[in-house]
N, C-alpha and C positions, 0 to 999 in steps of 0.2 A: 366655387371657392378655390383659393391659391393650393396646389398638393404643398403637404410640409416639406421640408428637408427631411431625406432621407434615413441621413444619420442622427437627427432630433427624433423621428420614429424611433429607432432603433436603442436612444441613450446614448448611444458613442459616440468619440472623438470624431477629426475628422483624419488625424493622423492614426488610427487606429489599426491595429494589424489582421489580416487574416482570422487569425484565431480570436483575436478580439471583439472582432462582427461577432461571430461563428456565439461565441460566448455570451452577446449582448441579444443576440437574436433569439436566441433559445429562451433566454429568462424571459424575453417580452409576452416571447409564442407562449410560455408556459404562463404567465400572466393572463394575459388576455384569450387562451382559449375559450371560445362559448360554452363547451362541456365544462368548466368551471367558473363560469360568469353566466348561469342561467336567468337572472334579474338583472342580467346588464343588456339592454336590448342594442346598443350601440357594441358590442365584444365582438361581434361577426368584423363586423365593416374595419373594425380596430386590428384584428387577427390578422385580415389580408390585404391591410395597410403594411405589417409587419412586414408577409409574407412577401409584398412587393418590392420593400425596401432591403431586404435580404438578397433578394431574385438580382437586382442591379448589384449590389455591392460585391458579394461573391465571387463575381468574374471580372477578373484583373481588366479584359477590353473593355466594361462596359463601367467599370470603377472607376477606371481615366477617362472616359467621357463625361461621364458626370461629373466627374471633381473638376475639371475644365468648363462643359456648357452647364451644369444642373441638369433639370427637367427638361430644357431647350435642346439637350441632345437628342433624348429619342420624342420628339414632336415630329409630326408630319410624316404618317405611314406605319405610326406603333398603334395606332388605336389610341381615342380620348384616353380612357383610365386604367389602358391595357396592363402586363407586365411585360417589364422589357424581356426578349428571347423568351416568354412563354414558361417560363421554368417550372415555379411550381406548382401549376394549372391548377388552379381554382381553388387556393382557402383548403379549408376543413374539411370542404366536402366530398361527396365521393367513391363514401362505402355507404356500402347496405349495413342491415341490421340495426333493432329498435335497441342494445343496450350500450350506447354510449358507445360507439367509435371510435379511438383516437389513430391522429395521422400519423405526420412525421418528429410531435416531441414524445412520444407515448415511450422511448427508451430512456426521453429525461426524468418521466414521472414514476419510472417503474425502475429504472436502471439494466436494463435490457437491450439488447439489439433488435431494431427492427427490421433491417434488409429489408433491399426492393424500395428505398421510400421516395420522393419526390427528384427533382432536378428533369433536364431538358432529354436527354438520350436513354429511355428506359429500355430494358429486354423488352421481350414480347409475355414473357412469364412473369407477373409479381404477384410479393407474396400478398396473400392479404389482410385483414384487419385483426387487430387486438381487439376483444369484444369486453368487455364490463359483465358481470351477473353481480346482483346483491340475493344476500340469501337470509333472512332473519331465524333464528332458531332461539330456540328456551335454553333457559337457565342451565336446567335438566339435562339437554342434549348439550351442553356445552361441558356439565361436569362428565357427562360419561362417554360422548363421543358419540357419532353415528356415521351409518351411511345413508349417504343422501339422492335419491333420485331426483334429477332437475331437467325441464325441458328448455331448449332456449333455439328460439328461432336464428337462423342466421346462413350463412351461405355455402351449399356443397359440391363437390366437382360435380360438371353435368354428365350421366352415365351414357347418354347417348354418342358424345363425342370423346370421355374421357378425360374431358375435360380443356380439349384442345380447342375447342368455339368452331372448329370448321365441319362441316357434316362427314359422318363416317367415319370419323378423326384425323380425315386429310391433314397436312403437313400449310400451316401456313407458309405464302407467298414474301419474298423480299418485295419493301415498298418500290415501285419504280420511283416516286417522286426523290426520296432522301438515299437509296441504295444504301437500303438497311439502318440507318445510320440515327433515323429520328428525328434530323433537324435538317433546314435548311438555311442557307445563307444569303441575306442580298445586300447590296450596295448603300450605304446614307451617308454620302457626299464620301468623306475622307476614309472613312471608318467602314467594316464590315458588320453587320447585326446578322445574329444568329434566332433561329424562331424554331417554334413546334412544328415540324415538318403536318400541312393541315391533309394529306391523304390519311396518311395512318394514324395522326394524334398523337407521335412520337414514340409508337410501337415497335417501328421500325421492320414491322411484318404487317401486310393484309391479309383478309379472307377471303377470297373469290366465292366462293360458298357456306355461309352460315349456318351453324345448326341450329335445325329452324326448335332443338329441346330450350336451349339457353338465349339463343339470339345471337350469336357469337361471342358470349361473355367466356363460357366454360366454365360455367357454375348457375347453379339454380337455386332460388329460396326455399325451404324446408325447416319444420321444425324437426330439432334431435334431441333425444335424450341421452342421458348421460349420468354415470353414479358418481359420484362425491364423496369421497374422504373425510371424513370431518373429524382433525386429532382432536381428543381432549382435554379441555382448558383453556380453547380458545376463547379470545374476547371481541368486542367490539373493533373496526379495525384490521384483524386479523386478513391478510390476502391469500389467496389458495390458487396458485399458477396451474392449469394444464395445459401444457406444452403442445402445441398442435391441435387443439381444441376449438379454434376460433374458427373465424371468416375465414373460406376456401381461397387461392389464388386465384388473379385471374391468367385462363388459359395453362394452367399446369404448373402455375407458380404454386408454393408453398402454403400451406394455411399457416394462421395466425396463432396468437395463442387466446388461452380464456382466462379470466383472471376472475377470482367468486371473494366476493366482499364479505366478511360476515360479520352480523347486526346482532347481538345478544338480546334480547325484548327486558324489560322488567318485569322485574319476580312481586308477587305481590308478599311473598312474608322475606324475602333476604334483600342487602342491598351488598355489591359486589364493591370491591377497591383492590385494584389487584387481583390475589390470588385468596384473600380476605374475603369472608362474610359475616356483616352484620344481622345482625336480627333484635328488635326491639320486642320484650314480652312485658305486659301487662301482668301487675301482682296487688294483690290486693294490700288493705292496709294495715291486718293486723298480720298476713304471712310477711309483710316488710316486718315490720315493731316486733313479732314473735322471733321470727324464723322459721324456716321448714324446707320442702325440696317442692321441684317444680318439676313438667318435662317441659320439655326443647324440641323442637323438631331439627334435623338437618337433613343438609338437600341428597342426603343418598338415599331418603326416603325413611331413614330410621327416629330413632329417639335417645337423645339424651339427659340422663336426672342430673340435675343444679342445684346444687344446697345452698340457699339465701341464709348468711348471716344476718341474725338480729338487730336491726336497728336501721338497717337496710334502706338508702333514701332515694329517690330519683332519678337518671343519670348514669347508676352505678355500674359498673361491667364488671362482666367476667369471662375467661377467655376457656375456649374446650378448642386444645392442642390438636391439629391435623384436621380439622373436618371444618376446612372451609376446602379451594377450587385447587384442584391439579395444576402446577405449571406444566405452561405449554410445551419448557423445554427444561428437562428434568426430571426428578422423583420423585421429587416433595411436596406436597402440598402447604395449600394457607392455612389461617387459623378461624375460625368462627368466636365472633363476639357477641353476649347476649349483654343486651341495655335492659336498664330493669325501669318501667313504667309505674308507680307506684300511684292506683286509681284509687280515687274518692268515691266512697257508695255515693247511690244515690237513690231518689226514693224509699226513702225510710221511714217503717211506721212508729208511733209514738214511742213507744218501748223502744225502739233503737234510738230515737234521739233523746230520752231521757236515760239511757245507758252511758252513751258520748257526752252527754252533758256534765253525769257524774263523773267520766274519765277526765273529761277538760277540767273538771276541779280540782281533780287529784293529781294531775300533771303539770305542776309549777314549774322540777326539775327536770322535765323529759323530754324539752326539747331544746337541746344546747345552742345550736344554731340562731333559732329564734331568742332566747335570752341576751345571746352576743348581738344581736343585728339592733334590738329592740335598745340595747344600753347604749352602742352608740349612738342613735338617732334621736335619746334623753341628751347622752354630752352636747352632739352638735347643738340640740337646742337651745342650751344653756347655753351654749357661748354664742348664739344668736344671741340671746338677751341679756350676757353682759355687756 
């Protein structure tokens, strides 16, 4: 199948500037990454279509080849569906760790810097991954706050080299093939192409000797634990950054950071909105039609008494000042809402429905509602039948 136009990947013009790509390219990557298109099984292939079309367009030599041959420029010696100059080798993939990884938009989705992240000429050090945790907690732990121990697998400097990938933590080697540098260059026809230097893979340093703890990575899998903050008030939503908490670098780069998601569960007696909590209570029919008081539960674990006015229908609410959820950012709290359920007995023995029965006789004026609903459904009739 024909490759598309570069710039149809991307959305943009074809007169489009630098920063323009830069801009259409990000939206795409943040579009189409896989970590956000899990049911899209075509998102992969789509992501480093992007990523390919960014890789030529970005570099002003290989921008004016294209805009002059197309796709016929880098034919014959780039590889069938290579990228041209190797740049940002390989898609999405590439870190370790089972909680969602992201690459190089992971500062567009978070608004963060990520350093170290893709293009052709890398250090020998980078940093490494932004890691994902989802953490779900109660209602409960949400209005009062906790600490939270979490274990999360993911990647640590190797201690036998320090982290440095070479045994003993020897000093890596300058590449000889690229002399440090990453990349090399060769000749196609008029034009010079620039690639991943393939000794080092664009490290721009080797290891003569491997630690044989890590493999030369300088860092190893391990699961860590770790306590958590948990302010409260939080909701669903809510991101909780620690800085330095993620994927180790590789080779003595930087680690990542962690970011912990948190998931509120539902409450079986309250429903949250905001900083707001409902609560539906069930009253029976004559503490509706009499009056009287009720308790309440609220979620600090306590009780509070509710005086139902008389005549009290369905629907109804009433509001108890301050004891609904902490805001997250502030001193104040929400309010708590009680709805009032107004049940119809059931299973009744003869005596109670010959008691109801003599009330329904006695109650012509007692139910306003019903009187009003009942008259106009006599007019409209009539004027059906005039």
């Amino acid at each position: 199948m024909a490759k598309r136009d570069y710039y149809d990947v991307l959305g943009a013009s074809k007169g489009a500037s630098a920063d323009e790509l830069k801009k259409a390219y990000r939206r795409k990557a943040k579009e189409l990454h896989p970590d956000r298109n899990k049911d899209n099984p075509d998102a992969e292939a789509q992501f480093k279509e992007v990523n390919e079309a960014y890789d030529c367009l970005k570099d002003a030599e290989k921008k004016a080849a294209y805009d002059r041959f197309g796709h016929a420029a880098f034919e014959g010696g780039m590889g069938g569906g290579g990228r041209p100059g190797g740049g940002m080798g390989g898609g999405f993939g590439g870190h370790d760790g089972g909680f969602g990884s992201f690459s190089d938009i992971f500062d567009d989705l978070f608004g963060g810097g990520m350093g170290g992240g893709g293009g052709g000429g890398r250090s020998r050090a980078t940093r490494g991954a932004d890691l994902r945790y989802n953490l779900r907690i109660s209602l409960e732990d949400a209005f009062t706050g906790m600490q939270k121990t979490i274990k999360v697998p993911t990647s640590v400097s190797c201690t036998s080299c320090d982290g440095s990938g070479a045994e003993g933590g020897a000093e890596p080697q300058t590449c000889p093939t690229c002399s440090g540098i990453g990349k090399v260059r060769a000749q196609q026809g008029f034009f010079t192409v620039e690639r991943t230097c393939p000794t080092c893979s664009g490290l721009g340093q080797i290891i003569q000797n491997p630690c044989k703890g890590c493999g030369g990575q300088g860092r190893v899998q391990k699961d860590r634990s770790l306590s958590v903050n948990i302010p409260k008030g939080v909701e669903t939503g809510t991101r909780i950054r620690l800085a330095g908490e993620g994927e180790a670098g590789m080779r003595g780069g930087p680690s990542g950071d962690l970011y912990i998601f948190i998931e509120v569960a539902a409450h079986d007696i309250f429903e949250r909105e905001d900083a707001d909590l409902f609560c539906r209570v069930p009253v029976s029919m004559t503490t509706a039609a009499l009056g009287g008081d009720i308790e309440v539960p609220t979620i600090d674990g306590g009780r509070s008494r509710v005086k139902i006015p008389g005549g009290s229908q369905s629907g109804r609410q009433m509001r108890l000042r301050g004891k609904g959820m902490p805001a997250l950012r502030g001193n104040h709290s929400g309010d708590m809402f009680i709805e009032l359920a107004v049940e119809t007995p059931v299973n009744l023995t003869a005596r109670q429905k010959e008691l109801l029965q003599e009330f329904e006789e006695l109650s012509e004026d007692n139910n306003p509602e019903s009187s009003s609903f009942f008259s106009s459904v006599k007019s409209f009739w009539d004027s059906m039948k005039g």
